[in-house]
C-alpha positions as a printed NumPy array, in Angstrom:
array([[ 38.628,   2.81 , -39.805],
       [ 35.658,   0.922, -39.197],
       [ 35.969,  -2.729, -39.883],
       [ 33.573,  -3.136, -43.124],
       [ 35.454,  -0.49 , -44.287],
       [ 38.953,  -2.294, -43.548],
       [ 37.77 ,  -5.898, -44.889],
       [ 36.403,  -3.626, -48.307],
       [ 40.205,  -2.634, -48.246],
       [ 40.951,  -6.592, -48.076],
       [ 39.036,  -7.653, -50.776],
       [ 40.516,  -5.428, -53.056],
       [ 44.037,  -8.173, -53.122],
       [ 41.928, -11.421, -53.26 ],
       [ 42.765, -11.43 , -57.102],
       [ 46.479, -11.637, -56.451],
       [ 46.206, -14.614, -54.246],
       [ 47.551, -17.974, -55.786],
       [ 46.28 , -20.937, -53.949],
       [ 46.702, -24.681, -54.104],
       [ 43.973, -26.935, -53.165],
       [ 44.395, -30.884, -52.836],
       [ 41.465, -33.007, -51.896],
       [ 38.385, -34.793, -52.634],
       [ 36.681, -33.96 , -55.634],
       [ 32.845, -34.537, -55.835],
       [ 29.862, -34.476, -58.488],
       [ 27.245, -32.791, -56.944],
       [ 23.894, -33.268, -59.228],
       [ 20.803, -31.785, -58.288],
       [ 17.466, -33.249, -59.216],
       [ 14.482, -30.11 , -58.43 ],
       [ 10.882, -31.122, -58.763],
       [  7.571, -30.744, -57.582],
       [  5.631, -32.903, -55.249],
       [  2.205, -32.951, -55.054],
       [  0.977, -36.845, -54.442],
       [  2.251, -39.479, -52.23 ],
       [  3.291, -43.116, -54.163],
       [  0.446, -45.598, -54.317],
       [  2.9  , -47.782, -54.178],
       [  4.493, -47.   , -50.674],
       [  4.302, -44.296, -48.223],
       [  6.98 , -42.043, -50.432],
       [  6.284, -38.541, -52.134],
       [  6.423, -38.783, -55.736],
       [  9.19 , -36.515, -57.43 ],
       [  8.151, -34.879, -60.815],
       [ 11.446, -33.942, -62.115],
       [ 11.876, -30.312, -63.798],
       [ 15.211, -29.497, -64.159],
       [ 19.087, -30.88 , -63.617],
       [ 22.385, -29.547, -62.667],
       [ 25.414, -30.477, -61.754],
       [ 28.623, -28.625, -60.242],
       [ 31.833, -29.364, -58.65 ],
       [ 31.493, -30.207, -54.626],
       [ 33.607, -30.861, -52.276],
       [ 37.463, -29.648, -52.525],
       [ 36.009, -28.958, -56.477],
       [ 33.576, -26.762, -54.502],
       [ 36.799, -25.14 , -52.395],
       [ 38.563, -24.323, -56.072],
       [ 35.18 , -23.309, -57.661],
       [ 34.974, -20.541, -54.257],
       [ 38.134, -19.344, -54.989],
       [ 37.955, -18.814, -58.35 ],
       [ 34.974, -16.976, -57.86 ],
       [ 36.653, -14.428, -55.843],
       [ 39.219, -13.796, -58.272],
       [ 41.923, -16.058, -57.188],
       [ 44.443, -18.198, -58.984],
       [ 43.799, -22.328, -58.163],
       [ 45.848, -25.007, -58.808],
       [ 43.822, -27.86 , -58.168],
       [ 45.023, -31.539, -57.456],
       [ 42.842, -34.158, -57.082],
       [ 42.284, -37.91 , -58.16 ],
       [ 39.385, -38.915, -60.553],
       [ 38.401, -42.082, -61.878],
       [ 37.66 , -43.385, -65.121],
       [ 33.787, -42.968, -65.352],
       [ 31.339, -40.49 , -66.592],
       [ 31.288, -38.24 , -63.146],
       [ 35.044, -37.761, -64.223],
       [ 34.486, -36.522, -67.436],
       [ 31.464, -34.593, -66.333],
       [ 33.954, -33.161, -63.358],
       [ 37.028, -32.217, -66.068],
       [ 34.1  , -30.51 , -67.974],
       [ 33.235, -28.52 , -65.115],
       [ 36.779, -27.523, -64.518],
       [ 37.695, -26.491, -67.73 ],
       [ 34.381, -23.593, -67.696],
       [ 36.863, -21.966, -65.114],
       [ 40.069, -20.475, -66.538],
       [ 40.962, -19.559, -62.547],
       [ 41.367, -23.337, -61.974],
       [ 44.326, -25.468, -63.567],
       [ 42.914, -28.955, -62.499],
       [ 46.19 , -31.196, -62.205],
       [ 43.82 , -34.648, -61.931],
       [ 45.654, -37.929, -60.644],
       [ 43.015, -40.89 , -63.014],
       [ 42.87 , -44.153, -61.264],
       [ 40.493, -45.792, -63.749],
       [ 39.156, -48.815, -61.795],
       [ 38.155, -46.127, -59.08 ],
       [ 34.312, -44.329, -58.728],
       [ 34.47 , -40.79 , -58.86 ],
       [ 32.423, -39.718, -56.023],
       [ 28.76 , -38.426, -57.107],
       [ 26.068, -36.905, -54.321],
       [ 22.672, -36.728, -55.62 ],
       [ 20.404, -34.579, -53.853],
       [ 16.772, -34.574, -55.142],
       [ 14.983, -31.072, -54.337],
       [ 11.524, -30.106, -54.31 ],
       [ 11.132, -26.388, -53.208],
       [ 13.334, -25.527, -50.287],
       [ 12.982, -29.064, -49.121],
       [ 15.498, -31.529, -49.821],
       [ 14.646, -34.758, -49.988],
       [ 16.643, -37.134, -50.482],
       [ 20.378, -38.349, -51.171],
       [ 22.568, -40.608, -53.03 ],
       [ 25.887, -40.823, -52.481],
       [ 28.615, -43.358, -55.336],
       [ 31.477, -43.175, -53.92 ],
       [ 34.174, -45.558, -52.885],
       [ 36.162, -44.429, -49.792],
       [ 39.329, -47.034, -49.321],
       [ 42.623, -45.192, -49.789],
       [ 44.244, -44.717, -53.197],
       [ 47.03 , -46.571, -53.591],
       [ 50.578, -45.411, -53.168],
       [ 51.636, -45.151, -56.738],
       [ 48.663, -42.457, -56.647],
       [ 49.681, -41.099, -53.692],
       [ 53.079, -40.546, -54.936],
       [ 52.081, -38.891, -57.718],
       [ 49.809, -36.564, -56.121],
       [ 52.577, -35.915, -53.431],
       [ 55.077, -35.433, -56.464],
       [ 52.337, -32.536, -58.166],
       [ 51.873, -30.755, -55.063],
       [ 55.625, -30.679, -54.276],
       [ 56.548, -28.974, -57.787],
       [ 53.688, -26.427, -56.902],
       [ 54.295, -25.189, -53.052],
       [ 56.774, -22.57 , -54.172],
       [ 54.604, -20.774, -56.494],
       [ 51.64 , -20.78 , -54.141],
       [ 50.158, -18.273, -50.702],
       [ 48.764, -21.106, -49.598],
       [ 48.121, -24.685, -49.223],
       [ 44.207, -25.766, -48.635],
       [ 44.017, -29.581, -48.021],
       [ 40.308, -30.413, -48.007],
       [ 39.74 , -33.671, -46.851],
       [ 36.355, -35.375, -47.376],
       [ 37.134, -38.651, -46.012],
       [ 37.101, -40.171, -49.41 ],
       [ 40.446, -41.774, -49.928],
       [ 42.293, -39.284, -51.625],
       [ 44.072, -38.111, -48.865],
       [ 45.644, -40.737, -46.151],
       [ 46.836, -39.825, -43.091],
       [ 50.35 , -40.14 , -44.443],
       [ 49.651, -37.882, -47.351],
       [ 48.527, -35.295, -45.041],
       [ 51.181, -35.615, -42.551],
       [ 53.784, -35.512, -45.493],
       [ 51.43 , -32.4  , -47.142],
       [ 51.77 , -30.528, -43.864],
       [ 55.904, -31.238, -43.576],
       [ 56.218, -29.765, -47.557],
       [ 54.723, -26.814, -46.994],
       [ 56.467, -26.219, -43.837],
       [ 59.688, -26.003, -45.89 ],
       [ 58.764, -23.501, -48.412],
       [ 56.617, -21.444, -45.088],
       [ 53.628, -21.928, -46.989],
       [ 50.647, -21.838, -44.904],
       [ 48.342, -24.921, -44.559],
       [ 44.775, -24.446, -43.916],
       [ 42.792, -27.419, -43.168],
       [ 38.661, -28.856, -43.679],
       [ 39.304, -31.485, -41.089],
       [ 37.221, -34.861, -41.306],
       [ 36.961, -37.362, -38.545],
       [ 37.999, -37.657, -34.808],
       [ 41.968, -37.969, -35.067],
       [ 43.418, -35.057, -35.431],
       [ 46.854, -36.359, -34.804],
       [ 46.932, -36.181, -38.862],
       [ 46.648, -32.647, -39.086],
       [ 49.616, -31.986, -37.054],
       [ 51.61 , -28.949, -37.452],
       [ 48.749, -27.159, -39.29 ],
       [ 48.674, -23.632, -39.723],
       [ 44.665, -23.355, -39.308],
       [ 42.024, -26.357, -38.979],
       [ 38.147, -25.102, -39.43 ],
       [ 36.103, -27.827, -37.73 ],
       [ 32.12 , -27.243, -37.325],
       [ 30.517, -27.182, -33.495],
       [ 29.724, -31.016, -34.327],
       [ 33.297, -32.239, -35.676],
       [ 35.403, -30.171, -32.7  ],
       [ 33.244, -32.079, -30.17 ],
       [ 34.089, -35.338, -31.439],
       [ 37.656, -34.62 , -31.799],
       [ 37.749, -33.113, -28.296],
       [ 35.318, -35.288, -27.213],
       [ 34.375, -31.935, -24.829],
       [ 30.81 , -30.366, -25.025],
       [ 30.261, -27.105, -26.651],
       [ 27.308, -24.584, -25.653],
       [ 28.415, -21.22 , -25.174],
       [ 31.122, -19.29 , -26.236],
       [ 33.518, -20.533, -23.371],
       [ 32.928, -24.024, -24.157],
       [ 33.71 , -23.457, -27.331],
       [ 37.235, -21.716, -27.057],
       [ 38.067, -24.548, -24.167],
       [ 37.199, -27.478, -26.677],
       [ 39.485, -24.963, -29.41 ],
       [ 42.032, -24.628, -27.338],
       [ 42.587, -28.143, -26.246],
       [ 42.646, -29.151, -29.762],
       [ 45.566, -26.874, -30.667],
       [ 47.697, -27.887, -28.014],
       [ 46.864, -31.689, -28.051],
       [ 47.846, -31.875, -31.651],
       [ 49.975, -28.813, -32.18 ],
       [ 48.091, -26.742, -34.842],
       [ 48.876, -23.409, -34.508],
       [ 45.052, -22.374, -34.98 ],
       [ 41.207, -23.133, -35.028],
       [ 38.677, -21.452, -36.233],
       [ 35.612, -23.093, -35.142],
       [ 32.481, -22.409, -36.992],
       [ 29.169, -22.689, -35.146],
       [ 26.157, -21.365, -37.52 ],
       [ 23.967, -19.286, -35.738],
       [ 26.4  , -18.673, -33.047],
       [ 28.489, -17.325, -35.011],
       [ 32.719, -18.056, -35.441],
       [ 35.443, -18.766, -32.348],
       [ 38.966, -18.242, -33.607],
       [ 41.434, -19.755, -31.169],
       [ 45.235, -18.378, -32.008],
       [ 48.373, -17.423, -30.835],
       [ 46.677, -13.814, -30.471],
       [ 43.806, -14.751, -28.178],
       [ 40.161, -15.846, -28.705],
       [ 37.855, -13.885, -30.605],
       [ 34.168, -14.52 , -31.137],
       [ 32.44 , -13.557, -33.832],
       [ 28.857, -13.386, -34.294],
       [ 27.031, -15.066, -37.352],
       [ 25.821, -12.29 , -40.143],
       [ 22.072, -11.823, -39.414],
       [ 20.047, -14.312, -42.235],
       [ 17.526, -16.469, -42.784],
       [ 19.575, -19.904, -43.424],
       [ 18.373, -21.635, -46.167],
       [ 21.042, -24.158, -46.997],
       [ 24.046, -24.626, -45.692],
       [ 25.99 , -26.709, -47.749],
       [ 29.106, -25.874, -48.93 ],
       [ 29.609, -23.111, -46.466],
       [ 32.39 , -24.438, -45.144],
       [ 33.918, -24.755, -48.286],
       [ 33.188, -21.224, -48.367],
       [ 34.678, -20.139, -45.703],
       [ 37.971, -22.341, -46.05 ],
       [ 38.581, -20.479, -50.093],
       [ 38.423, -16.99 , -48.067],
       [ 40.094, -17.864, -45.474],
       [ 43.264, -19.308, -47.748],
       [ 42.83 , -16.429, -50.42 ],
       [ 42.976, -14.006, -47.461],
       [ 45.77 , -15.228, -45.844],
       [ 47.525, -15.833, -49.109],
       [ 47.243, -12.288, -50.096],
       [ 49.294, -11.021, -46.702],
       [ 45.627, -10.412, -44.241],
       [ 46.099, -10.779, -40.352],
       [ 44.107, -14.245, -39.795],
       [ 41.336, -12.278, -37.859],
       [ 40.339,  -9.999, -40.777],
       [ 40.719, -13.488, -43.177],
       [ 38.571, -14.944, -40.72 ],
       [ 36.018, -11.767, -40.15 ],
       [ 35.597, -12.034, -44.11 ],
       [ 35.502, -15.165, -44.25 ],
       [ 32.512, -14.83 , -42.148],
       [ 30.474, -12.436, -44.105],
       [ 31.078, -14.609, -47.179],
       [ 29.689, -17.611, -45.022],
       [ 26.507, -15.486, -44.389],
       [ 26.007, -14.763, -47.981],
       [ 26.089, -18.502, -48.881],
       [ 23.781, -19.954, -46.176],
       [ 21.502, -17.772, -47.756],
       [ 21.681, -19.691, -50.967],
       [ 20.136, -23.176, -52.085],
       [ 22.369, -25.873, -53.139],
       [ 25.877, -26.204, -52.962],
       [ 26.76 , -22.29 , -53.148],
       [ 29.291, -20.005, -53.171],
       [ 29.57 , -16.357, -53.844],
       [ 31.602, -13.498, -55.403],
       [ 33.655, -10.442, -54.788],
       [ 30.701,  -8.219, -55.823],
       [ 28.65 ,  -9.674, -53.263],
       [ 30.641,  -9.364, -50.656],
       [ 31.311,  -5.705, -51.13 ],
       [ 28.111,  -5.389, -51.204],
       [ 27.239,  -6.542, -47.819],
       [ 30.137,  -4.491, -46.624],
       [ 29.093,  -1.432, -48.241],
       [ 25.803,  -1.663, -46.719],
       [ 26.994,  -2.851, -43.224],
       [ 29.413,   0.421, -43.661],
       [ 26.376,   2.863, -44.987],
       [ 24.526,   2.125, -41.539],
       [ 27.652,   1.853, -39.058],
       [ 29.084,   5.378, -40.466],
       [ 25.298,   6.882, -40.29 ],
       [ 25.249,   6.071, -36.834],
       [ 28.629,   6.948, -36.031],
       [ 28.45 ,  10.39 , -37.683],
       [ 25.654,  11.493, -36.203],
       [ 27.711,  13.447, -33.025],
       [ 27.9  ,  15.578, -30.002],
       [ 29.81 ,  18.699, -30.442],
       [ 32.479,  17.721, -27.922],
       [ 33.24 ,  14.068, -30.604],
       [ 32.563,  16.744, -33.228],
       [ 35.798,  19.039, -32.063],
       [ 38.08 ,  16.075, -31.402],
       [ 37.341,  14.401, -34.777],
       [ 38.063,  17.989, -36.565],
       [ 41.081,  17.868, -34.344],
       [ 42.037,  14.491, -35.839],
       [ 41.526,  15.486, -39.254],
       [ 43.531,  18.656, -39.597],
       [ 46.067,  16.62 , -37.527],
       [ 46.238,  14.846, -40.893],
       [ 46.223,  17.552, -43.227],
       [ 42.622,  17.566, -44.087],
       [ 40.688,  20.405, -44.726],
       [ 37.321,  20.693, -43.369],
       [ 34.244,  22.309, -44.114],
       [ 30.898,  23.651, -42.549],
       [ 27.499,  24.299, -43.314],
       [ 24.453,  23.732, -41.591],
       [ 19.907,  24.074, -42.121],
       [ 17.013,  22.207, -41.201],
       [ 17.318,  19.843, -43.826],
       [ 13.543,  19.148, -43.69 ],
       [ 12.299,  16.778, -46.384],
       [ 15.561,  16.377, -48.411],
       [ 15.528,  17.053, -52.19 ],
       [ 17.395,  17.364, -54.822],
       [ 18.763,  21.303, -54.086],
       [ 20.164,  19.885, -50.652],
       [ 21.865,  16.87 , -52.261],
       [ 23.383,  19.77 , -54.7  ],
       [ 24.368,  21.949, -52.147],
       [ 25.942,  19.302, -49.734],
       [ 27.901,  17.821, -52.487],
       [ 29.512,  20.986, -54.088],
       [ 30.039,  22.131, -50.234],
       [ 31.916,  18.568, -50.33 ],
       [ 33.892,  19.578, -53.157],
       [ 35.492,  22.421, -51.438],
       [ 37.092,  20.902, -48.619],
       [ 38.257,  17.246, -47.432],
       [ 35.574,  16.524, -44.944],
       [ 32.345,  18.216, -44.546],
       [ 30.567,  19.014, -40.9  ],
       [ 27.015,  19.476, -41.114],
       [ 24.583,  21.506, -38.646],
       [ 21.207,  20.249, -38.282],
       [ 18.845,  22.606, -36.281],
       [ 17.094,  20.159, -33.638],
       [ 13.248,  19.762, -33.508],
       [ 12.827,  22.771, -31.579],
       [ 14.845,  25.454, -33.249],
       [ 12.932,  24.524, -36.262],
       [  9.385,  24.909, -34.83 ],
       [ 10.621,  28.988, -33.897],
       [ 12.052,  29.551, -37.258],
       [  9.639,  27.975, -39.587],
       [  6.398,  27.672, -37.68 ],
       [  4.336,  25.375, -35.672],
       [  3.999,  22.95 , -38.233],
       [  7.499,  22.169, -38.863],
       [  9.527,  20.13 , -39.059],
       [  7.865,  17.287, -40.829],
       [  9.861,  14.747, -39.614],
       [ 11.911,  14.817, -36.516],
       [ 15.368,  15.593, -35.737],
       [ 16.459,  11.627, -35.667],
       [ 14.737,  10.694, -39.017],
       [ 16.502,  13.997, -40.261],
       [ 19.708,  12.938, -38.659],
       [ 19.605,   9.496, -40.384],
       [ 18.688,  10.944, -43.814],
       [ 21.468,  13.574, -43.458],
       [ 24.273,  10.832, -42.508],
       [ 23.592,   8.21 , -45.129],
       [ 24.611,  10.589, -47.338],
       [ 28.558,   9.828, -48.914],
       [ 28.762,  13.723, -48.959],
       [ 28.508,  14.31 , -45.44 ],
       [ 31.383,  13.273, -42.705],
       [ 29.519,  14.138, -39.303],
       [ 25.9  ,  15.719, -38.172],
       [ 25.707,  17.843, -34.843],
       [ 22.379,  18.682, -33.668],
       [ 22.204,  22.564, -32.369],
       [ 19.089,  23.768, -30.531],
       [ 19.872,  27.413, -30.782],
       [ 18.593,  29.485, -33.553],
       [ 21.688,  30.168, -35.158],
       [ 25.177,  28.079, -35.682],
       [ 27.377,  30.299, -34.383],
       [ 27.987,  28.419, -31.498],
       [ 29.145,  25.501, -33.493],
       [ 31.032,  27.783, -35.887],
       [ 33.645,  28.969, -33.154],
       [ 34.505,  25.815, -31.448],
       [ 34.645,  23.867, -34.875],
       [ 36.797,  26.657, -36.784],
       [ 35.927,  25.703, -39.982],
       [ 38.365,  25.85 , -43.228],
       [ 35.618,  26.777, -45.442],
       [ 32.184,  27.865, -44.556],
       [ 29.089,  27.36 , -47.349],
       [ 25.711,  28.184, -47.861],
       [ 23.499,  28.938, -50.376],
       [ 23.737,  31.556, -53.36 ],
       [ 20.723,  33.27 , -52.061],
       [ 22.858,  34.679, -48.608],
       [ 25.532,  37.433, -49.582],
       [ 28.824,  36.935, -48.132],
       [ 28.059,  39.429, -45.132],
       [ 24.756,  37.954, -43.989],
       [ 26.053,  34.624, -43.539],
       [ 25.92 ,  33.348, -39.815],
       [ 29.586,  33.238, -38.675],
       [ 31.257,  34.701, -42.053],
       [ 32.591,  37.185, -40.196],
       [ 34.547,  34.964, -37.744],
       [ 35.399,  32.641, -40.559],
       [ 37.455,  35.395, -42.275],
       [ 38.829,  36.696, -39.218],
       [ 41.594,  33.151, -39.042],
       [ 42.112,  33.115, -42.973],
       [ 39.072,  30.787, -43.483],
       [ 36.889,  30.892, -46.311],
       [ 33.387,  31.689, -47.124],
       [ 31.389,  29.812, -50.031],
       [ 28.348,  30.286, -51.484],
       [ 26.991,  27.463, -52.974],
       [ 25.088,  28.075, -56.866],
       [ 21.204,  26.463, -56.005],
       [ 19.247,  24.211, -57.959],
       [ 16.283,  25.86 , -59.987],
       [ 12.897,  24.547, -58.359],
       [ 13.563,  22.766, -55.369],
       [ 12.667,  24.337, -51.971],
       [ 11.341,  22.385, -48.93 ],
       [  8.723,  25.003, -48.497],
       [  7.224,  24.622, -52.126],
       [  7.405,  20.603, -51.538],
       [  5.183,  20.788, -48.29 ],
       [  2.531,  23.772, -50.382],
       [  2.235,  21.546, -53.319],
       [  1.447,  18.714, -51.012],
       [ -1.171,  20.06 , -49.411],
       [ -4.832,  19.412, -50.059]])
């Protein structure tokens, strides 16, 4: 199984997961305009606002990822009295994924970040916040919400923005709860002292926040699973996934290091990938995923969201999406075989049970008749082998001017099609030599061969197999395509 095709499989159980998230929550407004003039009044560009909008950011933007991949999020957080609160409650309460358990402290700011926008540029930010430590009758009630909640839960995200909410007794205290129940505890660290964060099950730093905590460089992949590693054993968290934009992801665990590389996209934005990447990470691993697959889905998500303006996330239809298409053009080029891979992947499949098929053609220009045929030849059997004449076989049976398109473009047509399991190339005239070292189950062609003209019918029959012919579609014919073309 290829590994789009195993994370597809992955997805599929996001919707079960259950996860609680305690953090920061944030306001993030977004003011988009258009600049055209610089101020008369200093050397600034002057902002003509067009439009508003506000959404949950930072552990609001964790809960707001993974309810939009179909998980269940119980949310605890403190707010304060204010208008960003109310506007925050509002937010949550859009979401029937989320059930917001909010801690109010009214004499306390609820943190806003105003970014002002014009085109792809941002330009500028304000940040209301207050960042001192709740006190610890809030802390104690938080503590008290998230203790009633760990046994109903796959996972524990604590998302700390460094804005009070969470002290580093909270955490530590966090981390000790969840180890009772064996809930796992995935961390957005903030900050240089990772002693807090002790006894997590995952931390996600950036490149930028693991060098500071290691206080090691990072500039290759190496450097980057050293810095990784001495992090884990320094503070005794069982792993790290560092994340390291255009280089990609290194996950340090228990397992080993693996790197892996970043999705290729332009990067537009990247805030709130990490948020991103922490909600599929939890959901995964919440769900019963290996951390490398959470972590290889995690970053295909990531590379959908840097894609994005503003503080983005995505869904579970996007992300199949980009695995479906990464899939489409891995299995075209892995089907596309020699007839030795050819005979040891039949092997493999009527190891299993599977009944496989044959036919074969030039395939030259494909139209609607071969999509017929290839799909009712599909039909008859569990997997469906598919001989292409090569470039030259072609030119002897249908002419100097043929084919019209060579033997790899045919190749690549003929494999990106769901229909078809594997394409071998054959140079001879006939099949036949393909025919007796595949054995085929069932071998089809077209309605316009009788059963005793087809190449290798004979030897089909001869070991019980079984000889199809295929009904054609009315009007379609390569030939007629390439006459009706012509000047």
């Amino acid at each position: 199984m290829t590994e789009s095709r195993q994370l597809l499989s992955l997805i599929e159980g996001l919707g079960d997961a259950r996860v609680l998230c305690v953090g920061d929550v944030i306001l993030d407004r977004f003011i988009y305009g258009d600049v055209s003039r610089i101020s008369p009044e200093a050397p600034v560009p002057v902002c003509r606002v067009v439009s508003e909008s506000a959404m949950l950011g930072g552990a609001g933007n964790v809960a707001r990822n993974l309810a939009s991949i179909g998980a269940s999020v119980d949310f605890v957080s403190v707010i304060g009295g204010d208008k960003a609160a109310q506007d925050v409650q509002s937010l949550i309460s859009d979401d029937d994924r989320i059930k917001a358990k909010f801690i109010k402290d009214p004499g306390r700011q609820t943190t806003i970040k105003e970014r002002f926008v014009a085109g792809p540029q941002q330009l500028l930010r304000v940040d209301r916040e207050e960042t001192e430590e709740v006190g610890a009758e809030i802390s104690r009630q938080l503590i008290d919400r998230v203790t009633s909640l760990l046994p109903k839960v796959g996972a524990l995200v604590i998302s700390d923005y460094g804005k009070g909410v969470l002290s580093t007794g909270t955490i530590i205290e966090l981390i000790g709860l969840a180890q009772d129940v064996d809930c796992p505890v995935i961390i957005d660290p903030k900050g240089d002292d990772y002693r807090r964060y002790r006894g997590a099950t995952l931390i996600t730093p950036n490149r930028r926040e693991l060098c500071e905590a290691s206080r090691k460089d990072i500039f290759d992949d190496d450097s980057a699973a050293a810095a990784a590693k001495f992090i884990a054993n320094e503070y005794e968290i069982e792993n790290v996934l560092v994340t390291r934009s255009a280089e990609g992801m290194t996950l340090v665990s228990r397992a080993g290091v693996n790197h892996l590389p970043a999705e290729a996209r332009e990067v537009f934005d990247v805030s709130g990938a990490g948020d991103t990447v922490v909600a599929i990470l939890a959901a995964a691993l919440a769900s019963g995923s290996s951390l490398l697959d959470a972590a290889r889905l995690a970053n295909v998500a990531a590379g959908i969201v840097v894609g994005k303006t503003g503080t983005a996330n995505t869904d579970i239809s996007e992300i199949a999406a980009t695995l479906r298409r990464q899939e489409s053009q891995i299995s075209g080029e892995l089907k596309v075989v020699s007839l030795d891979a050819a005979i040891k992947q039949v092997t493999s499949w009527r190891a299993n049970g599977q009944r496989v098929g044959f036919t074969n053609g030039c395939f030259d220009l494909i139209h609607p008749g071969h999509v017929a045929i290839l799909a009712k030849s599909r039909a008859a059997c569990d997997r469906l082998v598919v001989g292409l004449n090569a470039d030259e076989s072609v030119k002897r049976l249908k002419g100097e001017s043929r084919p019209v398109q060579n033997e790899a473009a045919r190749a690549a047509v003929m494999a990106s099609l769901a229909s078809v399991d594997l394409v071998v190339l054959f140079s001879e005239d006939t099949p036949v030599k393909l025919i007796e070292a595949l054995r085929p189950d069932v071998l089809a062609k077209g309605a316009d061969y009788k059963i005793d003209d087809v190449v290798g019918g004979a030897f089909v029959q001869s070991y019980g197999g079984e000889v199809l012919l295929v009904e054609l579609e009315e009007g379609h014919s390569t030939t007629g395509t390439i006459e009706r073309m012509a000047p």
